[in-house]
C-alpha positions as protocol buffer text, in pm:
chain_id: "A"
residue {
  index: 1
  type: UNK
  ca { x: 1382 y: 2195 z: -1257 }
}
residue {
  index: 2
  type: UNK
  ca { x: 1550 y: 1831 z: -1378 }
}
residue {
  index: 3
  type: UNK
  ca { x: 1545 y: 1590 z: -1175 }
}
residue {
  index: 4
  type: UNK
  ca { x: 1207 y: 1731 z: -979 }
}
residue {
  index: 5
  type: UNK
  ca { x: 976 y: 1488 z: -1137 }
}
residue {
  index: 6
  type: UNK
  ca { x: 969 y: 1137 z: -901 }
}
residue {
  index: 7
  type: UNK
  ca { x: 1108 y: 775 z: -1127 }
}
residue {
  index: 8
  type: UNK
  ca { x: 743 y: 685 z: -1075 }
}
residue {
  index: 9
  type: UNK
  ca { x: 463 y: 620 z: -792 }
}
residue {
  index: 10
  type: UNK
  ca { x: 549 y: 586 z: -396 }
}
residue {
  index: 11
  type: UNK
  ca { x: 435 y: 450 z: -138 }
}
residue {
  index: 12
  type: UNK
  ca { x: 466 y: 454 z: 242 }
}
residue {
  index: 13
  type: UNK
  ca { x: 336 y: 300 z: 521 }
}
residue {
  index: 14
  type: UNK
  ca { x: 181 y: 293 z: 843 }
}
residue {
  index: 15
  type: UNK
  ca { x: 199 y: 28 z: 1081 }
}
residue {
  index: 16
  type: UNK
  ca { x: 121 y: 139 z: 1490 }
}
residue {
  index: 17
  type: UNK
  ca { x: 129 y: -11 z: 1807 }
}
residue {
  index: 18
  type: UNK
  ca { x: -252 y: -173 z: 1760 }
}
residue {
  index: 19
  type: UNK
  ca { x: -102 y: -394 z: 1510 }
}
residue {
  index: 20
  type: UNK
  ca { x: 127 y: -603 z: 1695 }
}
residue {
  index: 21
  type: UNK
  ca { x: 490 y: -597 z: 1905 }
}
residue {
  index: 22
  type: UNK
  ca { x: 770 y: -461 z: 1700 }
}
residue {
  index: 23
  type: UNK
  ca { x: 846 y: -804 z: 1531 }
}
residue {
  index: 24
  type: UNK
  ca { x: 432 y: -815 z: 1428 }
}
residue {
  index: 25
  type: UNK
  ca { x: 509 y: -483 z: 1268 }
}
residue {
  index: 26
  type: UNK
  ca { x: 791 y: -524 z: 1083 }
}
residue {
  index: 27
  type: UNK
  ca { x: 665 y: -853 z: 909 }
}
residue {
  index: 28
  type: UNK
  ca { x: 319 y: -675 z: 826 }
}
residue {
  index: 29
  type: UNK
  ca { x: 550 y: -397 z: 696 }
}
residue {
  index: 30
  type: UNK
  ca { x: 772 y: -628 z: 490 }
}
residue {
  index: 31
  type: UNK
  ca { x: 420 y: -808 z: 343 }
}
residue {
  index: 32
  type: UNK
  ca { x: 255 y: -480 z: 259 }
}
residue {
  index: 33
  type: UNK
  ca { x: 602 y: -388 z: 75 }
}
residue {
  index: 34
  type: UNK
  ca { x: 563 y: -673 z: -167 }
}
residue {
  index: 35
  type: UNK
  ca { x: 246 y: -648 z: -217 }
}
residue {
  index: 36
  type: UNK
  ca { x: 253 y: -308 z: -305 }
}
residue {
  index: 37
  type: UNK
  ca { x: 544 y: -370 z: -541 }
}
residue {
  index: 38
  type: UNK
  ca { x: 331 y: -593 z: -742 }
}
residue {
  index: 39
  type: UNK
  ca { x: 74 y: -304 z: -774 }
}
residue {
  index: 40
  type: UNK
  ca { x: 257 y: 8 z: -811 }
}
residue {
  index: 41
  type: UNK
  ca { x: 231 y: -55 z: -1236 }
}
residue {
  index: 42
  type: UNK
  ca { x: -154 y: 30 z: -1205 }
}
residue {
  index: 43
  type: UNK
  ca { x: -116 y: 365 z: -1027 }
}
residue {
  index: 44
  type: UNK
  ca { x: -13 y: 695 z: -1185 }
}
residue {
  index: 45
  type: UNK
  ca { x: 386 y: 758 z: -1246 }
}
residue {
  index: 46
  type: UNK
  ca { x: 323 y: 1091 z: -1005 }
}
residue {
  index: 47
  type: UNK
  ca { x: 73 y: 881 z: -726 }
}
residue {
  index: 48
  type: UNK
  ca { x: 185 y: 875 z: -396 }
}
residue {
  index: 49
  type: UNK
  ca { x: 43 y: 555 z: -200 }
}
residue {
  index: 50
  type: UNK
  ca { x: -28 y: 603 z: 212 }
}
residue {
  index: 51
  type: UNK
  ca { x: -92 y: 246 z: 319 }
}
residue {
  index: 52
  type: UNK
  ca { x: -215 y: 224 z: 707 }
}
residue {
  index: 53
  type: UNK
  ca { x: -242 y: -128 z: 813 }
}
residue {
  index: 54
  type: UNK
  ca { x: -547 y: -216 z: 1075 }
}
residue {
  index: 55
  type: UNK
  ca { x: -484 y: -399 z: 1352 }
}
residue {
  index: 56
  type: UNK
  ca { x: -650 y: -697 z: 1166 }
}
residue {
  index: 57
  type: UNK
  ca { x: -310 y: -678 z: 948 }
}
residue {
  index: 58
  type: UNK
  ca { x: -87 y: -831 z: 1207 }
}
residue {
  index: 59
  type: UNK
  ca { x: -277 y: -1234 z: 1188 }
}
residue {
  index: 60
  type: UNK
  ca { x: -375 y: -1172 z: 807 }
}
residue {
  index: 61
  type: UNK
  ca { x: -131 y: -1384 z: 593 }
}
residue {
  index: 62
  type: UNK
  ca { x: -3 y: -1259 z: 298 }
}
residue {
  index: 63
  type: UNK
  ca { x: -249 y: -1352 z: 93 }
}
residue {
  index: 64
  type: UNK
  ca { x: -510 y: -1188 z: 248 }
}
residue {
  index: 65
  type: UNK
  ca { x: -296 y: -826 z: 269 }
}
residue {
  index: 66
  type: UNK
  ca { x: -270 y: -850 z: -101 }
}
residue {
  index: 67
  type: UNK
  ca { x: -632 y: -945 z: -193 }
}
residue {
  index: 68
  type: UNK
  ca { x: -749 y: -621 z: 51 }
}
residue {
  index: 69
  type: UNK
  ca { x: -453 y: -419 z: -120 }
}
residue {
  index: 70
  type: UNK
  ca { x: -601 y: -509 z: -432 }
}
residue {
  index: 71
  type: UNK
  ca { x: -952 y: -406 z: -313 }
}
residue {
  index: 72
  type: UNK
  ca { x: -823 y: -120 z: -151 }
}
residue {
  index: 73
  type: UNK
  ca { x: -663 y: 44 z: -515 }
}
residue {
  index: 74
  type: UNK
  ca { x: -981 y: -100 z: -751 }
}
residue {
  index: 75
  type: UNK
  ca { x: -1234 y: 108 z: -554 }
}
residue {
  index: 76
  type: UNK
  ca { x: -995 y: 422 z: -528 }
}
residue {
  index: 77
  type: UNK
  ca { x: -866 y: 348 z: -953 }
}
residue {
  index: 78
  type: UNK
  ca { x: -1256 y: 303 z: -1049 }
}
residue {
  index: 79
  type: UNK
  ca { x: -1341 y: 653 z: -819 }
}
residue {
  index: 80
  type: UNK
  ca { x: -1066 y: 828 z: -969 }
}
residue {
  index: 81
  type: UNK
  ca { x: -1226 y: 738 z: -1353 }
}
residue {
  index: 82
  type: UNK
  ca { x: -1514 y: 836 z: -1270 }
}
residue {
  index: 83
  type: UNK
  ca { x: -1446 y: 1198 z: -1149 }
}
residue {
  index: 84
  type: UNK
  ca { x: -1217 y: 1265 z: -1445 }
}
């Protein structure tokens, strides 16, 4: 049907309790966001991105979220080459 087919790759996230008070949470969540928007050009237009933060996430800076983001989608881009 039109209008089935997603504008491109999404993402979501999950950020519990472990990871800090509700203020902790919602920075790490607002982080992740923009770090993930820089990214979202190397994933497939029909990839849907889980992101679960650790409990580490809620004293990394934002630097450091992004460099393990990074990380995070080279090792599951280069598996996903490989297999195809």
């Amino acid at each position: 049907m039109p209008g089935d087919d997603p504008a491109g790759p999404r993402a979501g996230f999950v950020v519990g309790r472990t990871v800090g008070n509700s203020v902790v949470r919602h920075r790490v969540t607002r982080r992740l966001r923009a770090a993930v928007r820089e990214e979202l050009r190397r994933l497939p237009a029909t990839a849907d991105l889980v992101v679960r933060a650790r409990p580490e996430a809620g004293t990394a800076t934002s630097a450091e979220l992004r460099r393990d983001l990074a990380a995070g989608l080279d090792r599951v881009l280069t598996e996903r080459t490989r297999s195809s």
